[in-house]
N, C-alpha and C positions, 0 to 999 in steps of 0.2 A: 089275610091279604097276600097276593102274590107279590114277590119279589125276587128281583135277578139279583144273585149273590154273581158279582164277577171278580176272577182272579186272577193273579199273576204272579209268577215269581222267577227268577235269573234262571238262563241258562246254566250254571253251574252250580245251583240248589239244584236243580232239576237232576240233573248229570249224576250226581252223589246219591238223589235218593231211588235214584234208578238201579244203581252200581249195587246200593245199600236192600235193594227191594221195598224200601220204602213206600215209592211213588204209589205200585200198584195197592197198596194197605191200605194206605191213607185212604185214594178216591174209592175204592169197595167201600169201606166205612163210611163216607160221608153219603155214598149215596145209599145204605142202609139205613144210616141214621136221618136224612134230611129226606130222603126219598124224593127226589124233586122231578117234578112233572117233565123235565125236558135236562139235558145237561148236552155241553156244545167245549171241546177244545180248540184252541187257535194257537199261533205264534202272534206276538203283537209286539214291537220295536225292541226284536232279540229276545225277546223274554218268551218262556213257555205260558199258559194262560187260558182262558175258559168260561163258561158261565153256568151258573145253574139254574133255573126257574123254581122257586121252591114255596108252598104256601106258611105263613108264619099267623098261629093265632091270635099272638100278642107280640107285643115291639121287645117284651126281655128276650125273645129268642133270638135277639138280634146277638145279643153278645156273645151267645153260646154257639152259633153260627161261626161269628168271624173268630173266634178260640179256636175253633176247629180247623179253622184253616190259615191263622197264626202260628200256633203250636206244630201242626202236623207238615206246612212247607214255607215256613216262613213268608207265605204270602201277604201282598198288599192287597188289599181289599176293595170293593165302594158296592153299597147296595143300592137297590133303587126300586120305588113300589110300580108296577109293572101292571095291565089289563089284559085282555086277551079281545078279541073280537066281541062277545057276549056281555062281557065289561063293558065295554065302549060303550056298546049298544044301549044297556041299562044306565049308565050315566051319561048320557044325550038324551034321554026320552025327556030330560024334565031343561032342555034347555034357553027353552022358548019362553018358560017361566023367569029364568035368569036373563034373559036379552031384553024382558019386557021392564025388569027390573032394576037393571044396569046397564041397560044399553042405551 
């Protein structure tokens, strides 16, 4: 299942693990180890922050996930299961079955 791991963490984690060479470890690692189809940084209310698109075969990887990115910048987290185009498309083919049933 695809899923956007998004993150964020203070400007002054940030600042430290920059200072420290941390920052750039961490996200090498995570995108070695998560390999994620797509990865996106922003600023979002003062905080440094980001997202990744990553596929997940089961829901334990959820934990080992957001460890990763607890542990490595003290970030705050929220995942969310996520489709792409080809998604959509595959789960609408059968809609009309659902409309006819519930609607």
């Amino acid at each position: 299942m695809r899923v956007m791991v998004k993150f964020s963490f203070s400007a002054d984690a940030g600042n430290s693990a920059i200072r420290a060479g941390k920052l750039e470890k961490v996200f090498q690692q995570l995108t070695e180890d998560l390999k994620p189809e797509a990865a996106y940084f922003h600023a979002e209310n003062g905080d440094r922050g980001g997202f990744f698109i990553v596929n997940m075969a089961e829901s334990s990887q959820i934990a080992d996930t957001a460890e990763r990115l607890f542990f490595g910048l003290n970030a705050r987290i929220e995942l969310v299961p996520v489709m792409n185009a080809d998604d959509l498309r595959k789960g609408l083919s059968g809609v009309q079955e659902t409309i006819r049933r519930y609607g």
